[in-house]
N, C-alpha and C positions, 0 to 999 in steps of 0.2 A: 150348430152352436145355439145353446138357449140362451136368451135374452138377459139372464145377469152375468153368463161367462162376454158376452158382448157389451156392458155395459162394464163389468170390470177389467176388461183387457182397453179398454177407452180413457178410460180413468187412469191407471197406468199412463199410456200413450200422452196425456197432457201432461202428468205429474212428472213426466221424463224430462219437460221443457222448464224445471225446475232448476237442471244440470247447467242452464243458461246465464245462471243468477237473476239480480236486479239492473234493468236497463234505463237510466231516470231520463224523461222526452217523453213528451206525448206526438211526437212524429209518428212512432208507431202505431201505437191506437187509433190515431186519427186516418192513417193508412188502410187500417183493418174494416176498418167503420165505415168509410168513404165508398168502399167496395161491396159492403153487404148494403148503402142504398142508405146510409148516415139513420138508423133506426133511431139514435138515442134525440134525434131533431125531433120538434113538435110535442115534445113530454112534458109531463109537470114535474120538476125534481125538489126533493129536498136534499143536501148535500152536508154531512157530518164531519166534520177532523177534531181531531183532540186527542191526547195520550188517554185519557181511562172514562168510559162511560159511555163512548160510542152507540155501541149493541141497548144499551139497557134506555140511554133516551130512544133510539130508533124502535124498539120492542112498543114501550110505551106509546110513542107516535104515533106506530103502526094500528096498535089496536084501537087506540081510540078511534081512529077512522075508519076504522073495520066496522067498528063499532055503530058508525055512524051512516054503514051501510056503502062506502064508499070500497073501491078494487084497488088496494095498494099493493105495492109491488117492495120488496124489501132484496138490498144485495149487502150482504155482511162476509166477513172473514176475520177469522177463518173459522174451520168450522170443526167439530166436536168429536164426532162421529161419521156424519156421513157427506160426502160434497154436496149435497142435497141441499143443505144448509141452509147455505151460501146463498142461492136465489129461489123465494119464495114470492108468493100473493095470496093475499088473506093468510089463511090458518096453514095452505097447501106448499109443503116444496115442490122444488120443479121435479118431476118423473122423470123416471131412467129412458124412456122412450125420448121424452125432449130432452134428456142429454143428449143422447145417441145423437139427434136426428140436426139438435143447433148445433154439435162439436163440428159434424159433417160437414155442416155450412162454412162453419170459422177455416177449415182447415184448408175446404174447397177457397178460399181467397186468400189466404198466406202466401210467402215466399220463400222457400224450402232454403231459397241462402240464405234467406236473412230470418229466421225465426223468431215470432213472439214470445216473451214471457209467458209464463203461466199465469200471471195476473190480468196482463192484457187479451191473453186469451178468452179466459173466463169473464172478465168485464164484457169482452165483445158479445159471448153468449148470452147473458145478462139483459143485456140492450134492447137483445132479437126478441130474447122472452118477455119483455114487458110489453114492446111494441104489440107481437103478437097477443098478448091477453089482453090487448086496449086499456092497459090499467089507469085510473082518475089521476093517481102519485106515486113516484117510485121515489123510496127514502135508499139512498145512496151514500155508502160509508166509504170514507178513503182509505187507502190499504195501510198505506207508510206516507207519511208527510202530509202533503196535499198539492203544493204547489206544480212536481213532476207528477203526481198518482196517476194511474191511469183513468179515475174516474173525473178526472179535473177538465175534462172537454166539453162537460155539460153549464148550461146556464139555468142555474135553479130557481124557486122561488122564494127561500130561504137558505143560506146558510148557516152553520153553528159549529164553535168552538168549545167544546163543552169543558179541556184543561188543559194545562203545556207543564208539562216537568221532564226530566231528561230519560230522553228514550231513545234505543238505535242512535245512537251517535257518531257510529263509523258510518250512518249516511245522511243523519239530519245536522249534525254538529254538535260539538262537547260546551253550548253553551245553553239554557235556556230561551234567551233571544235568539240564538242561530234559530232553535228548530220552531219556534213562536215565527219565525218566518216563513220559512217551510209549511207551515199551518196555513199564515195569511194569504197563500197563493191562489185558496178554494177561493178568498172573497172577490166580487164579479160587480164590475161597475154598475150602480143603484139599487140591486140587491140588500134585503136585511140582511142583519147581521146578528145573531142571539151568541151572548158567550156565557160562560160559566166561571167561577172565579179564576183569575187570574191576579199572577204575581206582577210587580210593579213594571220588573222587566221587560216582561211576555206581553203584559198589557198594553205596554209604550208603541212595542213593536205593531202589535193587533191595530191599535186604535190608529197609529200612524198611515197604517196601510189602508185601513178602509177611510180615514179621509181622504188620501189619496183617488182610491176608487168614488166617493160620493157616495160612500155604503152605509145607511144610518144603522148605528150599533147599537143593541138592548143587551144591557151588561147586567147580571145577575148583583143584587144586594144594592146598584143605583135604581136599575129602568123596571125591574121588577124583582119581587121578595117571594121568600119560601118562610115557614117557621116551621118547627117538628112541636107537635103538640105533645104528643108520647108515641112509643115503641113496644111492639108487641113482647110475646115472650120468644119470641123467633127473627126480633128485631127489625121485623117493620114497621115502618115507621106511618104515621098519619099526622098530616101538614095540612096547613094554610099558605093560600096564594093568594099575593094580589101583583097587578101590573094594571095603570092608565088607570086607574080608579075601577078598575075589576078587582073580583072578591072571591075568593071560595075557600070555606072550611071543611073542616074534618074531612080529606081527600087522603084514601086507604091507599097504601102503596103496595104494591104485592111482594118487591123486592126488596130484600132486607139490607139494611143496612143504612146509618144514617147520611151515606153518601147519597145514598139511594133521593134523597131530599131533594140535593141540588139537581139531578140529572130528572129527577119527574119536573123542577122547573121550569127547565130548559123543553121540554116534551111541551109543555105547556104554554110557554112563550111563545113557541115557533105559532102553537096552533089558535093561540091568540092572534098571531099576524096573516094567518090561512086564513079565518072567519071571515067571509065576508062576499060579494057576487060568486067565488067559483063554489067555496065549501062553507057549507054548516052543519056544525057540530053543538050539540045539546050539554050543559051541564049534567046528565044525566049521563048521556053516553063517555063523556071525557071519566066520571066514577067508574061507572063502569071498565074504560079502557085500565085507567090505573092498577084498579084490583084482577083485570084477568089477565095483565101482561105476566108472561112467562120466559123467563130469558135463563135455558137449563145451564148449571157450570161457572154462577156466580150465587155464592152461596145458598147452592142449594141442598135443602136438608132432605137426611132417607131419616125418617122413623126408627126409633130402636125397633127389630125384631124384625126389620122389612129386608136387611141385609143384611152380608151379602150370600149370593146361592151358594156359596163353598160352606157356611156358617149361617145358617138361617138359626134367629133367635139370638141376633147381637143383640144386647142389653141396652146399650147407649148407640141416639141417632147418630149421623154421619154428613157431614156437612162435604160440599165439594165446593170449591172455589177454584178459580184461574188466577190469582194473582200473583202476574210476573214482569212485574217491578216493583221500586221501590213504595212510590206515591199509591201503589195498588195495593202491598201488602199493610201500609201504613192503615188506608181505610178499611181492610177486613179487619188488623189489629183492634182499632176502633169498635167494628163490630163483635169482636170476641168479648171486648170488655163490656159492654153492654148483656151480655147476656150471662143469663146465671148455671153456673155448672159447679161440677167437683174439679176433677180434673181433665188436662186436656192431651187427645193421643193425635201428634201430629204425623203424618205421614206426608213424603215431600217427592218429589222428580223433580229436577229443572234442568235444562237446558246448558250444558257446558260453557257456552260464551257470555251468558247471565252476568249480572251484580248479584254474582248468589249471596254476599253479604246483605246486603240493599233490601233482596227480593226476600231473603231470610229468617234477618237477625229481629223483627218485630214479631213474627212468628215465634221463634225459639226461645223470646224472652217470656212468650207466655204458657211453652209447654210443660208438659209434665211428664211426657215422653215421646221420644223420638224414633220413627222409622224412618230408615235412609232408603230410599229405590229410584228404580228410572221406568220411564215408557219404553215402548219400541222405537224408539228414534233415535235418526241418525248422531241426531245434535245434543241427545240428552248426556249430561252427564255417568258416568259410573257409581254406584254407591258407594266405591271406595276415593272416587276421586272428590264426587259430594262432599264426605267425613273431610278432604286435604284440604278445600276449599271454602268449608263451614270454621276448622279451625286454622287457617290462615287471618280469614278475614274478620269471625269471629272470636278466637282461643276455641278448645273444644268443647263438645257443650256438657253445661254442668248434669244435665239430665240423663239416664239413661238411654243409650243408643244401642239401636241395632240396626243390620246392613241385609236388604234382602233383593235377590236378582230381579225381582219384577214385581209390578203391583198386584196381582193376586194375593200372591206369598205376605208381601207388606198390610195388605188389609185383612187378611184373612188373620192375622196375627192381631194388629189392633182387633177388631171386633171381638178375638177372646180375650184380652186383656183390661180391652176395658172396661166398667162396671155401671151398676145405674147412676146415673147423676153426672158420668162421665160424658165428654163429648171427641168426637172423633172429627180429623178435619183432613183431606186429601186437597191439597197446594203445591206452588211452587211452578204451575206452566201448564195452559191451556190443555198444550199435547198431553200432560199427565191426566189432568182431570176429562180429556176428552176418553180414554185410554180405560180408565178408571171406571168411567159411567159406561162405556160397552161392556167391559166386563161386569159387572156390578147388575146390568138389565138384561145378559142374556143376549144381547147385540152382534154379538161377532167382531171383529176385529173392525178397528179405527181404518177408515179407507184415506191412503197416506193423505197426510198432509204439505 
């Protein structure tokens, strides 16, 4: 067997541990870990929760210290395209070989009655790999919640909340505050604490928990400011920062959007509180980090004429975003209005169990035509059940609609339809837009999620 028939029948074999659901307890993990010789002990971590910005503060953080010539180690989810993703250092994901070789490991210490999730799986391997590359910082994102996550066994050197609005609620709770607690669980007795805004609720609940812990809080808009000076023609943005009587202007952001502001903040804050005996970092390299962070699958644009291979010579670019939820769609909304077009060809998948109105309806209010599709997944919606579920929650939409079995079919359709000046947008669920940009680069198939 050659080595990617062995690397994809592996992949498989974890993705199966999916069939287990969600297990909430760090009993587990702490089990798994305890056995492979406790790797994630002795690290330096940074530790993220929050419903939307995760990825794009952690991108940011990462390269600025890249940047700065340091070995960071990054563990995200989920991932796009390939599980690859998921655990990287510096510029590099981790290689099929150290899949192979740490899954081996993870599996060699399980207990076949009582099996891991696939999150605590993957975290375990995670661990090994950092350990192994001796990395300076591993930025460390929570999967779901934070309080059970499985990455919640670490003591960082920073934590951050970067925003709480309702998300998953069949397992964080159907209230703000419920799941703003759920969040407060990363925070770790004396540990900082960076947040991003937060509502009065969310915030009660945050600020109550880290005095509790003795966790000094740097709250975005009191303990440190952002401003957006302007915005490009692609919507990114360039701000000023200040926090403790530090300063820095005209700082280029690579990611569009003017949420993109708050979340380079918080990038910022953390590594204001990093400066100092372990790490230093240059106002030149933190420029630097801002303008070459790359976070694919949040608005990111193709060039008219650059797609897609089915249709080479679309006329108008092609933007691909993940936003799936509400507070997600609202800020690309934001950035749609911000930029200048004719009209707009929205293409959508989302996931059947969704606030497809929610995750939607700010979308659809500013199309100017609509394609209905799904990914290859399980959970996705139907495009005919999309259309029951867009006018339940919406009425139906006043725009043109049409219904196609997959995303090929759905893009390859915008791209001829839509014209110069127009802009084309593929939304509605990570799986889609992950789904989307394999096809779209020649990639091969999304390896499941």
């Amino acid at each position: 067997m050659g080595g990617d028939k062995n690397y994809s029948g592996e992949l498989r074999k974890m993705f199966e541990l999916q069939k287990f659901g969600m297990k909430f307890g760090l009993g587990g993990i702490r089990g798994i870990l305890e056995k492979l010789g406790q790797p994630h002990l002795g690290r330096k971590f940074i530790h993220l929760a929050g419903t939307n910005g995760k990825g794009s503060v952690g991108i940011m953080l990462h390269q600025a210290l890249t940047e700065a010539g340091y070995k960071v180690g990054f563990y995200t989810s989920p991932h796009l395209v390939t599980f690859r993703e998921r655990i990287r250092v510096g510029g590099e994901m981790i290689g099929e070989e150290d899949v192979l070789r740490l899954s081996d490991r993870v599996w060699g210490v399980i207990d076949p009655n009582s099996p891991p999730t696939f999150f605590e799986f993957v975290t375990a391997m995670a661990f090994l790999y950092f350990r192994e590359k001796e990395v300076d910082l591993a930025i460390i994102e929570a999967g779901l919640g934070g309080r059970l996550d499985s990455t919640n066994v670490i003591v960082p050197l920073c934590s951050a909340v970067t925003n709480i609005s309702l998300e998953h609620t069949e397992h964080l709770g159907d209230t703000v505050e419920k799941i703003a607690a759920e969040k407060a669980g990363i925070i770790k007795s004396g540990v900082p604490l960076v947040c991003g805004r937060l509502g009065a609720g969310a915030g009660e609940v945050i600020f109550r928990a880290a005095e509790q812990k003795k966790s000094p809080v740097y709250l975005l808009g009191r303990d440190f400011e952002v401003r957006t000076r302007s915005q490009d023609q692609f919507g990114r943005p360039t701000v000023d920062f200040e926090m403790g009587g530090r300063r820095m202007e005209n700082l280029a952001v690579s990611l569009a959007g003017r949420h993109q502001a708050d979340n380079a903040a918080l990038a910022l804050a953390i590594l204001d509180l990093l400066v100092g005996p372990a790490f230093s970092v240059s106002e030149e390299q933190i420029r630097s980090g801002l303008v070459r962070a790359v976070w694919p699958g949040r608005a990111e644009l193709f060039p008219a004429g650059s797609w897609p291979p089915a249709a080479a010579g679309a006329r108008a670019p092609l933007m691909l975003d993940g936003a799936h939820n509400p507070a997600g769609a609202q800020a690309l909304a934001g950035l749609l209005d911000s930029l200048s077009r004719d009209r707009l060809h929205l293409v959508v998948g989302v996931m059947a169990d969704k606030d497809i109105g929610g995750v939607l309806g700010p979308l659809i209010e500013r199309a100017d035509r609509l394609y209905l599709s799904r990914p290859l997944f399980s959970r996705a919606a139907s495009p005919g059940l999309l259309w029951d579920k867009i006018a339940a929650a919406l009425g139906p939409p006043k725009v043109l609609t049409t219904l196609y079995p997959g995303l090929p079919e759905a893009l390859t359709a915008a791209a001829a339809e839509a014209g110069e000046g127009d802009l084309v947008l593929l939304s509605g669920s990570l799986f889609t837009v992950g789904e989307g940009r394999a096809w779209l680069m020649g990639l091969g198939d999304v390896e499941s999620n």
